[in-house]
N, CA, C and O atoms as a GROMACS GRO file, in nm:
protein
  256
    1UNK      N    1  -2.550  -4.914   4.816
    1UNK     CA    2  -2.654  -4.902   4.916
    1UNK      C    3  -2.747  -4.787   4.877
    1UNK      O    4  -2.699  -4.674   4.886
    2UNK      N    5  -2.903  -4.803   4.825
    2UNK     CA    6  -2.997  -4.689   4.860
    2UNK      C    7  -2.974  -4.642   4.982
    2UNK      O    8  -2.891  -4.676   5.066
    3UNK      N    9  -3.078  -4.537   4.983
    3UNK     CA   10  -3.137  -4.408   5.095
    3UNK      C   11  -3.196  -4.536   5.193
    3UNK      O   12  -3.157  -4.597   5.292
    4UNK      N   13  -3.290  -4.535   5.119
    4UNK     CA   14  -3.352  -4.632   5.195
    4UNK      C   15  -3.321  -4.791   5.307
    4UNK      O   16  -3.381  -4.849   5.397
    5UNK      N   17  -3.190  -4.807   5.231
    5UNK     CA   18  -3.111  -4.939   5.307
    5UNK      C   19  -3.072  -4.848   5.431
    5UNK      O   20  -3.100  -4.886   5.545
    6UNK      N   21  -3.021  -4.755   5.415
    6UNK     CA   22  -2.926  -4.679   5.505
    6UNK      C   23  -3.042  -4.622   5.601
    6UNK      O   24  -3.032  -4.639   5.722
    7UNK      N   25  -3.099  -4.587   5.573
    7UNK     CA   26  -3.262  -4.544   5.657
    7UNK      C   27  -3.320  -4.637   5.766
    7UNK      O   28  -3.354  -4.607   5.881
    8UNK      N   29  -3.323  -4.763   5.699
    8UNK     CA   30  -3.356  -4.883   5.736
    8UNK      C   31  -3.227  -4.926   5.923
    8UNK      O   32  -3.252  -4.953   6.040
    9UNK      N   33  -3.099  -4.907   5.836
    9UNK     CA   34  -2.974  -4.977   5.910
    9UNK      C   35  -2.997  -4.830   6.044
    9UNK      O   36  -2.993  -4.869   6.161
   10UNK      N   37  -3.014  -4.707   6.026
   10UNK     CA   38  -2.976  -4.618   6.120
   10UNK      C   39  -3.060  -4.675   6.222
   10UNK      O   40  -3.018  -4.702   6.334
   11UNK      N   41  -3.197  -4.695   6.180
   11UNK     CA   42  -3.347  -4.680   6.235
   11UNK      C   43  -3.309  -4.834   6.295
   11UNK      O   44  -3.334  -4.824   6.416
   12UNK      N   45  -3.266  -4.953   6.272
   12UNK     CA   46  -3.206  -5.071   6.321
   12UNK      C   47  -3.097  -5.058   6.469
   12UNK      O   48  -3.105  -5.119   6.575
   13UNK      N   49  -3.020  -4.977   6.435
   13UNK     CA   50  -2.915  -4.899   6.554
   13UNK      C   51  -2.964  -4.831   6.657
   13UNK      O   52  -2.950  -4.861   6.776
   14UNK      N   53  -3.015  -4.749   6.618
   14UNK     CA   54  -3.104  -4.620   6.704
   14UNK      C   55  -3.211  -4.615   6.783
   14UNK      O   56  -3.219  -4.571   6.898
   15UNK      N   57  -3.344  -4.690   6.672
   15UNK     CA   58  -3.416  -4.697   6.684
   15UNK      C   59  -3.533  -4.602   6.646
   15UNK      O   60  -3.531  -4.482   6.675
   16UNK      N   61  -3.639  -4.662   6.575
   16UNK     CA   62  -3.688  -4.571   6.489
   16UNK      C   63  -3.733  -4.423   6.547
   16UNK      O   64  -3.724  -4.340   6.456
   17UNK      N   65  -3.779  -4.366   6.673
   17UNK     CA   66  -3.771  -4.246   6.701
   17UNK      C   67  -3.612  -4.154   6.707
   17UNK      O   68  -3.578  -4.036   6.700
   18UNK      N   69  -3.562  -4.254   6.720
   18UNK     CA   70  -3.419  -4.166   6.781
   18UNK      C   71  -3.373  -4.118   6.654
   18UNK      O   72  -3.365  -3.997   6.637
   19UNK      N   73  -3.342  -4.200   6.561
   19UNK     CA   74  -3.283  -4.216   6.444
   19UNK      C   75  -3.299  -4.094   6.362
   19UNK      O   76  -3.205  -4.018   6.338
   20UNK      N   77  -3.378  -4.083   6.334
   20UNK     CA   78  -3.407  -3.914   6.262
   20UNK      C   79  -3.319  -3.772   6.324
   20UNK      O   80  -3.241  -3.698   6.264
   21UNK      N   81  -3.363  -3.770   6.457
   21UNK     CA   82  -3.300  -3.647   6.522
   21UNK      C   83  -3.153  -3.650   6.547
   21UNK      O   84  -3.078  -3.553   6.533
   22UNK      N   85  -3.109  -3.803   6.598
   22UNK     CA   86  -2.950  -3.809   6.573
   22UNK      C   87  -2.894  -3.790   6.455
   22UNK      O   88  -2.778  -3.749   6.446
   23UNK      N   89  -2.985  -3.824   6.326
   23UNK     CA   90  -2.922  -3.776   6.175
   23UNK      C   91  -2.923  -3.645   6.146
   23UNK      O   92  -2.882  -3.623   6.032
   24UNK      N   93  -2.955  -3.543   6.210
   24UNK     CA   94  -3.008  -3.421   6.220
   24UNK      C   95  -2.905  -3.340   6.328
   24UNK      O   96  -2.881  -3.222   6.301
   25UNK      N   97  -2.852  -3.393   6.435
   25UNK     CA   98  -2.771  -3.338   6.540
   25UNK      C   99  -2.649  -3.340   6.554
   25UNK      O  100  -2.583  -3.247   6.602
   26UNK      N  101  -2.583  -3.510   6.490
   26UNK     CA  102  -2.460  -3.558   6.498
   26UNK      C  103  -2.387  -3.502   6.376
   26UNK      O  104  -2.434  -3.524   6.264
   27UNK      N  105  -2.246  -3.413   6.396
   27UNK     CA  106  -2.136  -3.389   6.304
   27UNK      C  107  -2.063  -3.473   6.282
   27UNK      O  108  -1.997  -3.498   6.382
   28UNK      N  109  -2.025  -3.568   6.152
   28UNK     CA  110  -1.919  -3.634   6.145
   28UNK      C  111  -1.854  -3.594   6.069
   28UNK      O  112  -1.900  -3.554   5.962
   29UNK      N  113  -1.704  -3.589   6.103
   29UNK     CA  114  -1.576  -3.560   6.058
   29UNK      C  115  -1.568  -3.588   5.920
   29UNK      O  116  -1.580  -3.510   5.826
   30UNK      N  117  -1.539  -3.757   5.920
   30UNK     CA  118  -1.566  -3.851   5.807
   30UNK      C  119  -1.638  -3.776   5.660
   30UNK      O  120  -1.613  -3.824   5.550
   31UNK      N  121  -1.708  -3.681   5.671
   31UNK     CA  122  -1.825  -3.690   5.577
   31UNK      C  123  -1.828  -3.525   5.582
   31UNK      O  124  -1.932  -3.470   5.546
   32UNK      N  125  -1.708  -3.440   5.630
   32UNK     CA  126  -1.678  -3.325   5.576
   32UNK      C  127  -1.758  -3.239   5.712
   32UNK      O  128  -1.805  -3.130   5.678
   33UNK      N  129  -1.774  -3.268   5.826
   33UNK     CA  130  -1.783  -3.177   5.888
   33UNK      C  131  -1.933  -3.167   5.912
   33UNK      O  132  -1.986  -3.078   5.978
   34UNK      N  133  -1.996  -3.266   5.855
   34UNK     CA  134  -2.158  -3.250   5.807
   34UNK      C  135  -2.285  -3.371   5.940
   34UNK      O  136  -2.255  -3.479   5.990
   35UNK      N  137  -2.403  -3.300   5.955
   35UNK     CA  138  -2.443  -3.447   5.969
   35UNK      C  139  -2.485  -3.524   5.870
   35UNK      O  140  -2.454  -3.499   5.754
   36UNK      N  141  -2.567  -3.637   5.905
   36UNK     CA  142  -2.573  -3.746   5.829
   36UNK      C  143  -2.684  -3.681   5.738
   36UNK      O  144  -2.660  -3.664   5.618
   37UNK      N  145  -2.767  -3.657   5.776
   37UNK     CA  146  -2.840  -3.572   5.676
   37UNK      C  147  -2.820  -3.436   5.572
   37UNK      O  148  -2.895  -3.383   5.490
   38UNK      N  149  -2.698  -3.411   5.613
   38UNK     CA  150  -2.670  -3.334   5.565
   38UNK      C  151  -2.543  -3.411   5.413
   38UNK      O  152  -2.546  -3.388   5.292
   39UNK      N  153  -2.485  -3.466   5.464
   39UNK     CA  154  -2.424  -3.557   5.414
   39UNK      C  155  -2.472  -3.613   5.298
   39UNK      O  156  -2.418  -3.617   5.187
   40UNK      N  157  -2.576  -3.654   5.333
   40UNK     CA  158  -2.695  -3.752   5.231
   40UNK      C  159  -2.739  -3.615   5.129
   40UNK      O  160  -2.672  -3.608   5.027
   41UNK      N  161  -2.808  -3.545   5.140
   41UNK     CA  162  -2.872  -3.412   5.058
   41UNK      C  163  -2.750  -3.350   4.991
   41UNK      O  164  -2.759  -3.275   4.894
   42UNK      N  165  -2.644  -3.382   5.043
   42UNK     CA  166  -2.487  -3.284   4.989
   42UNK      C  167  -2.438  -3.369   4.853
   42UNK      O  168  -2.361  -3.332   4.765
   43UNK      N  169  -2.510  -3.497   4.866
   43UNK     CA  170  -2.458  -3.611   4.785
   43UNK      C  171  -2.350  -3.727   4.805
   43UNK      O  172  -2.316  -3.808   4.718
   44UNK      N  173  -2.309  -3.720   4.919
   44UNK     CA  174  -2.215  -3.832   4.986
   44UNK      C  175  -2.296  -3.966   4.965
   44UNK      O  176  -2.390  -4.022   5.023
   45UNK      N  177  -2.226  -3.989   4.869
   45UNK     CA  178  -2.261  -4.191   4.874
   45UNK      C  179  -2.365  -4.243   5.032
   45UNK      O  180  -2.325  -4.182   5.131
   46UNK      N  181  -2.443  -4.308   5.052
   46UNK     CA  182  -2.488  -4.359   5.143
   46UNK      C  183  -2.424  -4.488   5.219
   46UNK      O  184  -2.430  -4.508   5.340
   47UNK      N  185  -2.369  -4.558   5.136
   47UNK     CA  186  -2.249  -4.645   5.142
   47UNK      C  187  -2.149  -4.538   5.280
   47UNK      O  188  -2.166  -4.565   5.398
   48UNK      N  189  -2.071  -4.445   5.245
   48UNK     CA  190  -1.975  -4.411   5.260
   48UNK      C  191  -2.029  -4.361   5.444
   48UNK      O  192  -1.983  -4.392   5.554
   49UNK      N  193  -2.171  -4.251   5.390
   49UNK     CA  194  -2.215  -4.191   5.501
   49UNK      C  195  -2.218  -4.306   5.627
   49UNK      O  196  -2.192  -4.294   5.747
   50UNK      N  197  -2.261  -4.423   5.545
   50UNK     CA  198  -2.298  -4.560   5.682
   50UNK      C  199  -2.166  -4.569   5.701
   50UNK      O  200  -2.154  -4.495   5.799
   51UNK      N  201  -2.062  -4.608   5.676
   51UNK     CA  202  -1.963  -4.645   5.744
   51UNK      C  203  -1.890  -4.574   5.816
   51UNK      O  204  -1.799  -4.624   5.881
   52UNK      N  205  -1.925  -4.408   5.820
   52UNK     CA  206  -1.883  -4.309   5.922
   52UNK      C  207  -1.958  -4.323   6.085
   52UNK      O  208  -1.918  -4.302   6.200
   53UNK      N  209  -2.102  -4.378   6.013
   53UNK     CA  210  -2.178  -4.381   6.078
   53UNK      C  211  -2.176  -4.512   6.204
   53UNK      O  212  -2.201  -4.507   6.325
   54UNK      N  213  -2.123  -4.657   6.094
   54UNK     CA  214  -2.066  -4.715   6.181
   54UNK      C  215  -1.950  -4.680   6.293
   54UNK      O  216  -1.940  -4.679   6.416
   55UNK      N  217  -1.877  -4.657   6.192
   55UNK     CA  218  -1.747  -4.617   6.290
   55UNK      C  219  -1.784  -4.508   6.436
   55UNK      O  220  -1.746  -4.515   6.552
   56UNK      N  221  -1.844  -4.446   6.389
   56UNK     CA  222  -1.871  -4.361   6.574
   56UNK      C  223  -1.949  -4.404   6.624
   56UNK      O  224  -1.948  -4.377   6.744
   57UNK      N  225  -2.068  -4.496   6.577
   57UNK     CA  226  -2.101  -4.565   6.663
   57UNK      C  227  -2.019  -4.680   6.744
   57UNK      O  228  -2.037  -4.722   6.859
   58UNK      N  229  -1.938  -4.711   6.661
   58UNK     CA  230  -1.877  -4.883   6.736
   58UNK      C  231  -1.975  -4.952   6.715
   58UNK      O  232  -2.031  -4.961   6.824
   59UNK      N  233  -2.041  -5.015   6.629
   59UNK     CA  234  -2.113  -5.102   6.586
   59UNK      C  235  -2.032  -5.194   6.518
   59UNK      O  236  -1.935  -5.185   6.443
   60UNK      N  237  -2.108  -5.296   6.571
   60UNK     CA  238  -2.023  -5.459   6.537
   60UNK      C  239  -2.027  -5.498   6.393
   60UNK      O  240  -2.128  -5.481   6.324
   61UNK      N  241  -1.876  -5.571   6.329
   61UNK     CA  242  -1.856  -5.590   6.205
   61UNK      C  243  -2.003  -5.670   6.127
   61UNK      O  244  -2.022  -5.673   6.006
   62UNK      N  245  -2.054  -5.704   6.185
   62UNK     CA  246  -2.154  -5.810   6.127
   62UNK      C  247  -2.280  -5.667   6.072
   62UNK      O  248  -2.371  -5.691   5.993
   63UNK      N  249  -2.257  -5.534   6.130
   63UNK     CA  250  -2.361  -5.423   6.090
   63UNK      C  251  -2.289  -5.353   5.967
   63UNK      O  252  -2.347  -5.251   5.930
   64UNK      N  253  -2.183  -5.385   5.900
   64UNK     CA  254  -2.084  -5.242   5.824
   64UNK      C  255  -2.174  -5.343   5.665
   64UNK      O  256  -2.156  -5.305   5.549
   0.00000   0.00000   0.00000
């Protein structure tokens, strides 16, 4: 998965205003304690970051 797929899928979930500032606010465990943006710039796979990302969301198998 690019930046950009994963950009795409948050902004799909969220919605494109929200999406930015929740990548910016939310700590996930998953991904070392980090947010998602932080995550992403740290070098965590984007792959990996989305599926943390799924998982606290509870987003339906048909989104992973």
């Amino acid at each position: 998965m690019r930046h950009t797929e994963f950009w795409a899928r948050l902004e799909h979930a969220l919605g494109t205003a929200y999406a930015g500032s929740w990548a910016e606010q939310v700590v996930l465990a998953e991904v070392g304690g980090r947010t998602v943006r932080e995550a992403l710039d740290a070098g965590v796979p984007p792959k990996q970051v989305w599926a943390a990302v799924w998982r606290h969301l509870e987003l339906p198998p048909s989104q992973l």
